[in-house]
C-alpha positions in Angstrom: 30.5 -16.1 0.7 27.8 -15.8 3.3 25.9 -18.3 5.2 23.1 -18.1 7.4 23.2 -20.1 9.9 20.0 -20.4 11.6 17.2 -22.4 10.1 13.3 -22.9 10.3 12.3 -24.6 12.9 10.3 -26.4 10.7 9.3 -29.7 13.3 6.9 -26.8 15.0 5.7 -25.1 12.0 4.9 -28.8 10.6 2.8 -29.5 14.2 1.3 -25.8 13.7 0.0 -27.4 10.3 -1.4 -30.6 11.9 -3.4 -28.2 14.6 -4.6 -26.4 12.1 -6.1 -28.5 9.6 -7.3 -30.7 12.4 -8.8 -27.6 13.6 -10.8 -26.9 10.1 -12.3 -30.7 9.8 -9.5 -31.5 7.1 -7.7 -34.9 6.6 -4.4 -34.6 5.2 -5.3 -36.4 1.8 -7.7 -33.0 1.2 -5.2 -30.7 2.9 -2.7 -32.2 -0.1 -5.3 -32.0 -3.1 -5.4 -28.1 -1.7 -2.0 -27.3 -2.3 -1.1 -30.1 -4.6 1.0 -32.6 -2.8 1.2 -36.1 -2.3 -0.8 -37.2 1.2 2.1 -38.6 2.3 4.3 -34.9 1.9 1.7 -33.4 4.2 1.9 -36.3 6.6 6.2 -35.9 6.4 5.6 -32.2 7.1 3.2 -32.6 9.8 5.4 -35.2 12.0 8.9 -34.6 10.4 9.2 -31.3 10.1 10.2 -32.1 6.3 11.2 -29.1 4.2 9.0 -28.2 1.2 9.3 -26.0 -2.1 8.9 -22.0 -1.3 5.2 -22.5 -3.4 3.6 -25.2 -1.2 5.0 -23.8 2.0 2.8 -20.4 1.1 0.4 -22.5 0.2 -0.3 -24.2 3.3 0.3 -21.1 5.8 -2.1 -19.5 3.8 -4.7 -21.6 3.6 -4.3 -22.1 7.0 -4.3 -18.5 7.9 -0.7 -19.3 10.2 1.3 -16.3 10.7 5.0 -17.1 10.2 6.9 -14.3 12.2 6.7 -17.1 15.0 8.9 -19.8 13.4 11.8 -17.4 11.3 12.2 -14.9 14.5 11.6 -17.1 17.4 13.7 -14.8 19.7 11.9 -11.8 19.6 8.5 -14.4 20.3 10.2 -15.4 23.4 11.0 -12.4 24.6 14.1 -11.5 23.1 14.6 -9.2 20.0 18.1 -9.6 18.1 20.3 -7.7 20.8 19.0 -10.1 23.6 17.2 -7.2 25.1 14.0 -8.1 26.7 10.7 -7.1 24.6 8.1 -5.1 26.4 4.4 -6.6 25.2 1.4 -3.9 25.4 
């Protein structure tokens, strides 16, 4: 069987969250009520880096218009795309 073995960063996606809803004027109890969790799941996400359902994390990176590509392909965001080969920017 196959595994994947690289996983979401999810401790910078979670601070992503925080700067974002900070950003907007929203405390984390409305930021919950928003995409129906408990205050204190948004707070675990924000400084944790806790893991949430598929349906809340869509929730949240589209409320707060983050773009993902960042946090699953880190690599090719730092330069890199999957052979190692340097990216060239325009």
């Amino acid at each position: 069987m196959f595994q994947y073995e690289k996983r979401l960063d999810c401790h910078a996606l979670g601070k992503e969250i925080k700067r974002r809803r900070k950003a907007k004027g929203w405390t984390q109890e409305h930021l919950a009520q928003l995409v129906d969790l408990a205050p204190r799941s948004i707070m675990y996400i924000e400084n944790r880096g806790q893991h949430t359902s598929l349906n809340s994390f869509y929730k949240l990176v589209t409320l707060l218009d983050i773009s993902v590509d960042e946090f699953f392909y880190p690599d090719r965001h730092n330069g890199e795309d999957n052979a190692g080969n340097t990216l060239t920017v325009c």
